[in-house]
Structures are given as C-alpha cells and as structure tokens.
VMD Tcl script that builds the backbone (N, CA, C; Angstrom):
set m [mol new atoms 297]
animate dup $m
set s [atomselect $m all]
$s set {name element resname resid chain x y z} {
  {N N UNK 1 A -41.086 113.380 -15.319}
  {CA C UNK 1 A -42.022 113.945 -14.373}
  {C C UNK 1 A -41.302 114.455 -13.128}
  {N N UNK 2 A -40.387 113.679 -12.544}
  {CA C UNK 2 A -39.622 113.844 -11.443}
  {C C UNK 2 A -38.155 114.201 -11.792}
  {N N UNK 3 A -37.922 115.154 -11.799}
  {CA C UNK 3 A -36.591 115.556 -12.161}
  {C C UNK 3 A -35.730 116.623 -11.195}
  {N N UNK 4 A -34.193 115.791 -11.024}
  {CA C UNK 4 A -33.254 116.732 -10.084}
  {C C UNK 4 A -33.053 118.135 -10.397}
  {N N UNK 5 A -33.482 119.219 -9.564}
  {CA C UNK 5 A -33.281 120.413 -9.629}
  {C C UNK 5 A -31.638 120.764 -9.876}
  {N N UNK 6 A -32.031 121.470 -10.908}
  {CA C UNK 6 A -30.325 121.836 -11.314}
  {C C UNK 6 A -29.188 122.073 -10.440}
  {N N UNK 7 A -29.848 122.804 -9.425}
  {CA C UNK 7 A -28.761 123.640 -8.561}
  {C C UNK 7 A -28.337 122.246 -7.554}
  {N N UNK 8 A -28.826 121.204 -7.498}
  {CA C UNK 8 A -28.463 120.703 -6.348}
  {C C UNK 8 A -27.991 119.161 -6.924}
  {N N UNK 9 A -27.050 118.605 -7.040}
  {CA C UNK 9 A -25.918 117.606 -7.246}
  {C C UNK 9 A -25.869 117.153 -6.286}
  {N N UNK 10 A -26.719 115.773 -6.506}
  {CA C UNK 10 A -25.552 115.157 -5.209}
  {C C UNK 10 A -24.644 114.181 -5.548}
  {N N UNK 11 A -23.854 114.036 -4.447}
  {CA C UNK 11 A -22.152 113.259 -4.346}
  {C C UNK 11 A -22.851 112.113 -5.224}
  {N N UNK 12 A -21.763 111.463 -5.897}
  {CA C UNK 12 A -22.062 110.333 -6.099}
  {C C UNK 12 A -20.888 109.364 -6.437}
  {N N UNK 13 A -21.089 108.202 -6.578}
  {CA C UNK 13 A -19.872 106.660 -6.041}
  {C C UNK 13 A -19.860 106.388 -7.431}
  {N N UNK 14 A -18.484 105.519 -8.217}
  {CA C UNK 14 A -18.560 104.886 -8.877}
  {C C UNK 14 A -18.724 103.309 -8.574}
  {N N UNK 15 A -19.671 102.561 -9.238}
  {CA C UNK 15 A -19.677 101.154 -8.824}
  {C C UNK 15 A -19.574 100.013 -10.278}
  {N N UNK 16 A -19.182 99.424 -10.334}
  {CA C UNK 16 A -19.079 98.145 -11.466}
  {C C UNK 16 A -20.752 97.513 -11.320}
  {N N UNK 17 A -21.350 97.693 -12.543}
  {CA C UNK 17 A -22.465 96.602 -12.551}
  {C C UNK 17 A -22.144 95.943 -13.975}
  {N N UNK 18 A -21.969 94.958 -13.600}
  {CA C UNK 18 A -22.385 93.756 -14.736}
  {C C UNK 18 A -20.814 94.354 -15.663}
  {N N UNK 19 A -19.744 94.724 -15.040}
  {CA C UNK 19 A -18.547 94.821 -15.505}
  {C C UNK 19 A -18.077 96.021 -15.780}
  {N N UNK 20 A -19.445 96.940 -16.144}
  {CA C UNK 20 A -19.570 98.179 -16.913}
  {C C UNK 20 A -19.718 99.325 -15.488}
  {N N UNK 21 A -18.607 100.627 -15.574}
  {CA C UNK 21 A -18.900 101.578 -14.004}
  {C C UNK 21 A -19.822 102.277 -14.844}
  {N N UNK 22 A -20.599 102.126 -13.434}
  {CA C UNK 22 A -22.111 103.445 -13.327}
  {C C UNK 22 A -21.759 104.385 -12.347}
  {N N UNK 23 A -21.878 105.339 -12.262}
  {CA C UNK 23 A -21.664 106.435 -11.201}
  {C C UNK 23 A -23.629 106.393 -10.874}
  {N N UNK 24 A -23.673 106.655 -9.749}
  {CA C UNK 24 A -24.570 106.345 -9.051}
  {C C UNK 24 A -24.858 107.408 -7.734}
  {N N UNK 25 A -25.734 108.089 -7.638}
  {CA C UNK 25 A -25.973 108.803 -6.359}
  {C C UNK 25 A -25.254 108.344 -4.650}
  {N N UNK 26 A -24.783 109.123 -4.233}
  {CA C UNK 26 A -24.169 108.359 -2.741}
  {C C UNK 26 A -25.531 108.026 -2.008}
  {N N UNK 27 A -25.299 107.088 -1.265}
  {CA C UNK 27 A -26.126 106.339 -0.652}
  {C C UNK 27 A -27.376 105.912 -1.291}
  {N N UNK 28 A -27.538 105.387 -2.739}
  {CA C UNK 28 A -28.219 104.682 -3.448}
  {C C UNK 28 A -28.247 103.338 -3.047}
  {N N UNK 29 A -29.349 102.871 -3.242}
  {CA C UNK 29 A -28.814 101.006 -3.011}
  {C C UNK 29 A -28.551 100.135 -4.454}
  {N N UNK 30 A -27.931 98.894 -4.506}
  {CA C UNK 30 A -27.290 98.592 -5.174}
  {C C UNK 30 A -28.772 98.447 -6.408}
  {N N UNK 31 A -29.471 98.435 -5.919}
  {CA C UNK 31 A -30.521 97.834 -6.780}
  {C C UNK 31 A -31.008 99.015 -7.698}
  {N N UNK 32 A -31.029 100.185 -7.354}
  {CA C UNK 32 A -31.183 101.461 -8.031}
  {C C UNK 32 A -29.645 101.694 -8.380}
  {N N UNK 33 A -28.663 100.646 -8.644}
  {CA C UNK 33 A -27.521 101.167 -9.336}
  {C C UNK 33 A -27.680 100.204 -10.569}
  {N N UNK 34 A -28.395 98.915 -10.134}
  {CA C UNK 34 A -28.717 97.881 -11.615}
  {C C UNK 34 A -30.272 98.895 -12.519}
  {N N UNK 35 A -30.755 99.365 -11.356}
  {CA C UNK 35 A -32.103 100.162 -12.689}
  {C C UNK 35 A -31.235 101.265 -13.266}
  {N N UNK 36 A -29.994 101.869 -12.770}
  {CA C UNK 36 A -29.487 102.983 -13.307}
  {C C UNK 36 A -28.651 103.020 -14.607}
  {N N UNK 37 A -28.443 101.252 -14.531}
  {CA C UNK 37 A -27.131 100.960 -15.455}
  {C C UNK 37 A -27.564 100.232 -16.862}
  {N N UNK 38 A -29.339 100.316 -16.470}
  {CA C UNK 38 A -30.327 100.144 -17.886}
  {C C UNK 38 A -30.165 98.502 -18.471}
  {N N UNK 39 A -29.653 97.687 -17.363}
  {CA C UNK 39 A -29.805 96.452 -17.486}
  {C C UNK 39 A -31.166 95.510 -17.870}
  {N N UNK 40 A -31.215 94.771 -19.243}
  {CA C UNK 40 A -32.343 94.163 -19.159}
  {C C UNK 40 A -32.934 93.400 -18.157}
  {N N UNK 41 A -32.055 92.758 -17.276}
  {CA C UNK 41 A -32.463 91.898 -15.857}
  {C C UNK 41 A -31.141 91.636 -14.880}
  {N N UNK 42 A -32.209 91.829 -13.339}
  {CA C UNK 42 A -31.101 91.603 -12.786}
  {C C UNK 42 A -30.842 90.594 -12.279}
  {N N UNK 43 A -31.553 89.525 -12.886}
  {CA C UNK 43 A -31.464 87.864 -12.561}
  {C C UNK 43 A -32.772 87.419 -13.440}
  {N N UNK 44 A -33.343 85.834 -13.154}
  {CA C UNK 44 A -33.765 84.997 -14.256}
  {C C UNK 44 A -34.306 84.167 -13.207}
  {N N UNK 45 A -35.860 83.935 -13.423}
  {CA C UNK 45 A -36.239 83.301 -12.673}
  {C C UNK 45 A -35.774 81.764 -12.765}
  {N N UNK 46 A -35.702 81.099 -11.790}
  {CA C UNK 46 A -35.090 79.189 -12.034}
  {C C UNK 46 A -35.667 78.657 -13.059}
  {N N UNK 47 A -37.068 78.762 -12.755}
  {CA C UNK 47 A -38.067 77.692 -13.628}
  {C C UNK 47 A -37.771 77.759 -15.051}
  {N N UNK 48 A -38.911 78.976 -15.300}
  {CA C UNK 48 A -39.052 79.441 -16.420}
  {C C UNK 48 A -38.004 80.457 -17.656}
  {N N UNK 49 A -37.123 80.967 -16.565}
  {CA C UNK 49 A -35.801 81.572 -17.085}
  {C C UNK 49 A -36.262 82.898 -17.159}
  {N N UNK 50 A -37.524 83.427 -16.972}
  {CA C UNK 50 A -38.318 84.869 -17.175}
  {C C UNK 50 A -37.144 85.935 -16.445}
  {N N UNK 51 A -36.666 86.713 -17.851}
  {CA C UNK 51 A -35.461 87.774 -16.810}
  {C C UNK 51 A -36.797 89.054 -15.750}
  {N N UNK 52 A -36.089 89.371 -14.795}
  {CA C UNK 52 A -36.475 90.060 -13.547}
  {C C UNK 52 A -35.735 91.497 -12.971}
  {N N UNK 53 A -36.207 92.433 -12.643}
  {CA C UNK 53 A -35.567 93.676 -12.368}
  {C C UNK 53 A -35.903 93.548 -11.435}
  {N N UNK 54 A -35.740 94.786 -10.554}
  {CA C UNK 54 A -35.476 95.278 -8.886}
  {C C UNK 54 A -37.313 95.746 -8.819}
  {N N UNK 55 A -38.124 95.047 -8.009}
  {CA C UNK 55 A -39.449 95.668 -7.851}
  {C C UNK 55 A -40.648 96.357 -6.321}
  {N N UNK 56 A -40.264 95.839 -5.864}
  {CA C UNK 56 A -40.742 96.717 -4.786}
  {C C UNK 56 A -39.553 97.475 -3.768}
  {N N UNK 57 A -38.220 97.383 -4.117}
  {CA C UNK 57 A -37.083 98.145 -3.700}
  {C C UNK 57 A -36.997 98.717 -1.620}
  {N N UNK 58 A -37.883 97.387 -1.115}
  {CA C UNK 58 A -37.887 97.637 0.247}
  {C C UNK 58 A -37.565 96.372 0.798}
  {N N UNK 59 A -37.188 95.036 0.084}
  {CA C UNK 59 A -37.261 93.755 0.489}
  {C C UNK 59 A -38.038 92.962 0.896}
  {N N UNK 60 A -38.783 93.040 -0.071}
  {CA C UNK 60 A -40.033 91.961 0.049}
  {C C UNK 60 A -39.923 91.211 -1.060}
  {N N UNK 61 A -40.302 91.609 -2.107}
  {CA C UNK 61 A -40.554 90.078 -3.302}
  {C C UNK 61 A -38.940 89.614 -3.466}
  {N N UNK 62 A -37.724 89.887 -3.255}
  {CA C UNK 62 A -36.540 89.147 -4.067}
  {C C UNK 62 A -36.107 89.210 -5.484}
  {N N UNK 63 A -37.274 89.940 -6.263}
  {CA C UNK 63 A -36.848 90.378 -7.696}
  {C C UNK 63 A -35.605 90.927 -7.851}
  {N N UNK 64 A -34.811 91.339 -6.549}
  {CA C UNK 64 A -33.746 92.130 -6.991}
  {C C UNK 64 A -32.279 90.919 -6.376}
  {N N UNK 65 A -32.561 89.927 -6.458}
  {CA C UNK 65 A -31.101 89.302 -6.125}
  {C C UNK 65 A -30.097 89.111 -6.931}
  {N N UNK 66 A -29.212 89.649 -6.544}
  {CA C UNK 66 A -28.137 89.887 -7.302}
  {C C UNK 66 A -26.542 89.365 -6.769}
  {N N UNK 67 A -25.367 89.150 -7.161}
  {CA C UNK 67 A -24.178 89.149 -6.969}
  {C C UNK 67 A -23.728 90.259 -6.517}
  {N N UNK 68 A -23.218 90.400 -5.559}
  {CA C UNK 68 A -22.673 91.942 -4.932}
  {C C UNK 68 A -20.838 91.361 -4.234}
  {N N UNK 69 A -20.351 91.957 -5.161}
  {CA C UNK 69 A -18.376 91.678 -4.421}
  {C C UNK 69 A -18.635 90.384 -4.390}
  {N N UNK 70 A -18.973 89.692 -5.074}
  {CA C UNK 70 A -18.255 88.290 -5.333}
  {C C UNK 70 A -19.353 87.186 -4.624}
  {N N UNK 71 A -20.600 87.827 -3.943}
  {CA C UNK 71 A -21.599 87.413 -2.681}
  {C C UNK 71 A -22.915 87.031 -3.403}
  {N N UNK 72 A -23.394 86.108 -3.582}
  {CA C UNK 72 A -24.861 85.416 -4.806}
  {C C UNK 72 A -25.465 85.812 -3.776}
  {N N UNK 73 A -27.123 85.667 -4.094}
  {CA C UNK 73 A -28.194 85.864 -3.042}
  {C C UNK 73 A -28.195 87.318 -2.559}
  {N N UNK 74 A -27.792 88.158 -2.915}
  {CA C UNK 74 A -27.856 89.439 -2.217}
  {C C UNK 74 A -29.237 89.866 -2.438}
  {N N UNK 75 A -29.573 90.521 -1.575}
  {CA C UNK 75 A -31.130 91.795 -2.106}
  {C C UNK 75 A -30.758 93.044 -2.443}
  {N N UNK 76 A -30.236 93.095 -3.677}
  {CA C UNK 76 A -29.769 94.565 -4.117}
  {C C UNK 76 A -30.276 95.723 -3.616}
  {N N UNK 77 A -31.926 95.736 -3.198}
  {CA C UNK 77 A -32.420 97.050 -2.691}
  {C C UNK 77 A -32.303 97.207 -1.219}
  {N N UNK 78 A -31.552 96.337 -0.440}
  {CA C UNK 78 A -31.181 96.285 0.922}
  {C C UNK 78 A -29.283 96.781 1.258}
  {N N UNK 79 A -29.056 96.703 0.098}
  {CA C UNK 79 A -28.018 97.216 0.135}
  {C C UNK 79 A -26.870 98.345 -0.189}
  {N N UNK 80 A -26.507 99.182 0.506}
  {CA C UNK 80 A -25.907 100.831 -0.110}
  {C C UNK 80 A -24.909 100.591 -0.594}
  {N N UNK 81 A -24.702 101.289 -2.126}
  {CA C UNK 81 A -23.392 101.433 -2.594}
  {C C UNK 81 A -22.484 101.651 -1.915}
  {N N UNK 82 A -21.223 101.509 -2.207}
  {CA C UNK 82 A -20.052 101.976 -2.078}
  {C C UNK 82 A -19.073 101.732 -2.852}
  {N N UNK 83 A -17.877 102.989 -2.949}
  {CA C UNK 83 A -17.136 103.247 -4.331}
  {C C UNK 83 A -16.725 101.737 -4.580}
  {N N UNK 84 A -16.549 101.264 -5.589}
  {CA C UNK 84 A -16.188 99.985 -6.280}
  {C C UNK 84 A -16.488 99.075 -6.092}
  {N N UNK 85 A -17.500 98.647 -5.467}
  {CA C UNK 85 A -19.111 98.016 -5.340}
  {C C UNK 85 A -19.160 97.220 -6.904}
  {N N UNK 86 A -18.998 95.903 -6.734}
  {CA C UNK 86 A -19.163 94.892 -8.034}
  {C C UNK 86 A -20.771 94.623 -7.852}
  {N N UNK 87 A -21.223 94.517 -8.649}
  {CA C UNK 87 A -22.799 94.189 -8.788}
  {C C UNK 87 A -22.585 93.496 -10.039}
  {N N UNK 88 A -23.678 92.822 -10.051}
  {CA C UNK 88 A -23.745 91.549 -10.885}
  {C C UNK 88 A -24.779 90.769 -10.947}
  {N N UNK 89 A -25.315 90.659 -12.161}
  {CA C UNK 89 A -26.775 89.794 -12.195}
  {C C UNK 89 A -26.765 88.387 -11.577}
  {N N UNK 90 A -27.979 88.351 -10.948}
  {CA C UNK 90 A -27.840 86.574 -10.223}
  {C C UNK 90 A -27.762 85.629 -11.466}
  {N N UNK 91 A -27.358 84.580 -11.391}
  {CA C UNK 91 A -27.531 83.244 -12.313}
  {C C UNK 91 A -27.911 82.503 -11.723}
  {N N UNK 92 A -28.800 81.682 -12.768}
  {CA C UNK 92 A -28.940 79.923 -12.191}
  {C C UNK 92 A -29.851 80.623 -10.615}
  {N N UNK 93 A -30.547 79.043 -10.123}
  {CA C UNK 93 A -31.099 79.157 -9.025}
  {C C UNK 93 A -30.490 79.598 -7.491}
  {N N UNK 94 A -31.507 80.229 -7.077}
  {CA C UNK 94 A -30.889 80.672 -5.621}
  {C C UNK 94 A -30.338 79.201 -4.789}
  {N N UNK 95 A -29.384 79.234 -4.053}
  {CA C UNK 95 A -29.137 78.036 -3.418}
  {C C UNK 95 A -29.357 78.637 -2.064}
  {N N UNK 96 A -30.457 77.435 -1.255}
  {CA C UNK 96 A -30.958 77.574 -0.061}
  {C C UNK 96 A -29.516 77.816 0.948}
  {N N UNK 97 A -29.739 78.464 2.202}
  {CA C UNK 97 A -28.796 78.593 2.956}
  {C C UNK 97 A -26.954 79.639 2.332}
  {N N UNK 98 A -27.556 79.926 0.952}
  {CA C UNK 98 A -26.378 80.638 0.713}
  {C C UNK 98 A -26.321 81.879 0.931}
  {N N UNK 99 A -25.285 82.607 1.961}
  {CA C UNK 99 A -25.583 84.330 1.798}
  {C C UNK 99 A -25.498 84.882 1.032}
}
mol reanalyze $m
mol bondsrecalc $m
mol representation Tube
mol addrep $m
C-alpha cells in the first residue's frame, strides 16, 4: 500500500540483528531494524514465554526490548541506528534497575 517512490533512496546503515547484517534506512530506530530483519520475536514474555515484536514504536508498551551493543533492557523503538549497531533479541526476564 505504502511504497518508496523509485526516484528517491535513502542513505542507509548496515547493522547486525540477531547476528545476521540488515541494511536499514539512516536514522531508523533499532526496532524498525528487528521488524526489517523479519525476526519472529524480539523478546519473550517472562511468564508465559509468548514471543513479542516491536508495537506501538513510540515507547510505551516495552514490546520492543531488546539487547543493543552488548546493553539488555533497551527500547529498540527509542533508539537510532548506527553503522554496526548489534541488536539482539531480549532473553529471560527483564532485571529491575538494569540499563
């Protein structure tokens, strides 16, 4: 439905998600680089283990926490790529007080 007009390319970063590089639009956030890289989830809820993608992409629900450069707890949609940008699905439960 929504599709990039031919003539116009924009720049874009390579970043590591989940081990595998995605090239990714410049100034994308990391969380539209895990929906880009067609990942079944980008973390697992504690309880129930229910895998989870990136969902309201403004930082509100936390669906999108992820590992970013080596960092657990991240909010993938709060955060802008940059070239070689590790992303990485969360595991296991969030630990309180961790950045």
């Amino acid at each position: 439905m929504f599709a990039t007009r031919p003539e116009i390319r924009p720049a874009t970063v390579e970043v590591l998600v989940d081990g595998q590089p995605c090239r990714v639009p410049e100034g994308a956030s990391a969380a539209a680089a895990l929906l880009l890289a067609g990942l079944p989830a980008s973390r697992e809820t504690p309880v129930s283990g229910a895998p989870r993608l990136p969902y309201c992409m403004m930082g509100v629900c936390f669906d999108c926490l992820a590992k970013i450069d080596g960092v657990a707890n991240r909010q993938a949609c709060m955060v802008t790529v940059r070239p070689g940008m590790r992303i990485a699905p969360q595991r296991g439960a969030r630990m309180a007080g961790v950045a």
